[in-house]
C-alpha positions in Angstrom: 47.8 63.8 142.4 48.3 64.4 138.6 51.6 66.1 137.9 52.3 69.4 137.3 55.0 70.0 134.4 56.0 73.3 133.3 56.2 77.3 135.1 54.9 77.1 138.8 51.6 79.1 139.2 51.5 82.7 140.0 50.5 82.8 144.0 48.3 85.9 143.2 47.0 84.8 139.9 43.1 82.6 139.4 43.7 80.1 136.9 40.5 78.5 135.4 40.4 75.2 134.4 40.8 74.0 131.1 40.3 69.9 130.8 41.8 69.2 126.9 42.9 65.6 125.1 45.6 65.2 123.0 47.0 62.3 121.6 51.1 61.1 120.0 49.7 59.4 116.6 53.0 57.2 115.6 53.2 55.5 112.4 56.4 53.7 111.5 58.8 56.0 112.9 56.9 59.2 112.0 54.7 61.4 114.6 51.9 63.6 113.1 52.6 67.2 114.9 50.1 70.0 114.3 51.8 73.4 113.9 50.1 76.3 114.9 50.9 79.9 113.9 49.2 81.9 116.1 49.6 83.8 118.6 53.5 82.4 118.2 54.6 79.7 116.2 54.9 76.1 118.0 54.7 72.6 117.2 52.0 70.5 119.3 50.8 67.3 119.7 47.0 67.3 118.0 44.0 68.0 120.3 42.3 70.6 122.4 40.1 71.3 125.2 37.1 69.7 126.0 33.8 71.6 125.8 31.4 71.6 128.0 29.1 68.7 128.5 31.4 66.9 125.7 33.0 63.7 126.4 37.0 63.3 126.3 37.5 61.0 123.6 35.2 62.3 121.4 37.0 65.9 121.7 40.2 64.5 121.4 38.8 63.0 117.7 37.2 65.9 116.9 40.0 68.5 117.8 42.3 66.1 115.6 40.6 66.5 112.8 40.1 69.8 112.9 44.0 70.5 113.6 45.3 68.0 110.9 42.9 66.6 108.6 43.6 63.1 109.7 41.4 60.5 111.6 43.1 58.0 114.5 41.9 54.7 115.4 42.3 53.1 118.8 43.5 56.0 121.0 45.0 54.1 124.6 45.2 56.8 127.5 48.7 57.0 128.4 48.6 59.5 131.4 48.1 63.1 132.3 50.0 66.5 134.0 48.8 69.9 134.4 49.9 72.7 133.1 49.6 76.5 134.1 50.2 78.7 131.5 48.1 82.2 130.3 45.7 81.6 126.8 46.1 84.9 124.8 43.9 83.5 122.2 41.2 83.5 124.9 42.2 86.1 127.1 42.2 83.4 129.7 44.9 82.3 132.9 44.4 78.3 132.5 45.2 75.3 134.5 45.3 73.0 132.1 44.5 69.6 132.7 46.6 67.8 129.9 44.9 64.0 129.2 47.6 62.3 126.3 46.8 59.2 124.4 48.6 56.6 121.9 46.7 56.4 118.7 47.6 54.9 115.1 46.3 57.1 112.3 43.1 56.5 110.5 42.3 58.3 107.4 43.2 62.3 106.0 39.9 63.7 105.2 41.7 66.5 104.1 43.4 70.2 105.0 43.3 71.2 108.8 40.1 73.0 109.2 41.0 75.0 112.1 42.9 78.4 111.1 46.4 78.4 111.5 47.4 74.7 112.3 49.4 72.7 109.7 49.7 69.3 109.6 53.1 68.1 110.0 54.9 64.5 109.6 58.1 64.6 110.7 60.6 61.8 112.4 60.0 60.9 115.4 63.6 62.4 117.5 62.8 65.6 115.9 58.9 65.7 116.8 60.3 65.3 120.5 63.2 68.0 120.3 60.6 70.6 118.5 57.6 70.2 120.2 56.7 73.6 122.3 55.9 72.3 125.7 57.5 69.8 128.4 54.5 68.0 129.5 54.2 67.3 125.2 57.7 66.3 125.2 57.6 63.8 128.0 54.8 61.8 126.6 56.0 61.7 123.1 59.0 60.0 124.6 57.3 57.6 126.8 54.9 56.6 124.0 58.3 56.0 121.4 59.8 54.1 124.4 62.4 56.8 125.0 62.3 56.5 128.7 62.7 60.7 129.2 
């Protein structure tokens, strides 16, 4: 059973599943946070959902690169929770099936692509105090060894 972290689903509401990936990238002492604007400003660790017929680790590198500009090398699974929460952007009532990795950074190609995300460096106690949701904040600690 994968955990569930975050508001108990509505009884009367259908959620629809929504795999994603999304990975803690760590270099010394630093976490690389994507900030999105829209529809209300948050901090979140980089990645997305997984599309259709897509494989998880190849979302996870693309939806990091579209969200911060930045490659990662050698992403290591470090768990997973779901989530139940409602999508605005997509109209959509989602259980979201949360897969986080470990990765180092690779390369910045250059600017986010995707509209509205910022890339973000920031130390690595604040990345865990500002990031938007608890399922985020518990494996950000766990991957810095802060035992939350």
């Amino acid at each position: 059973m994968i955990q569930r972290i975050g508001e108990t689903p509505l009884s009367r509401q259908k959620y629809t599943l929504r795999p994603g990936a999304y990975v803690a990238i760590v270099s010394e002492g630093q976490v690389l946070l994507t900030h999105q604007q829209e529809p209300v400003p948050e901090f979140q660790l980089p990645g997305g959902g997984v599309d259709p017929g897509e494989q998880v680790l190849p979302a996870l590198h693309r939806e990091v690169l579209e969200e911060t500009g930045w490659t990662i090398t050698g992403p290591r699974r470090l768990g997973a929770f779901r989530r139940f929460t409602y999508m605005p952007e997509y109209d959509l009532w989602a259980e979201k099936l949360c897969t986080i990795y470990g990765a180092r950074p690779g390369l910045r190609r250059g600017p986010p692509t995707e509209a509205g995300h910022s890339a973000i460096w920031m130390p690595a106690a604040d990345a865990v105090r500002l990031l938007a949701n608890d399922g985020d904040r518990l494996f950000l600690a766990r991957a810095l060894g802060l035992g939350l």
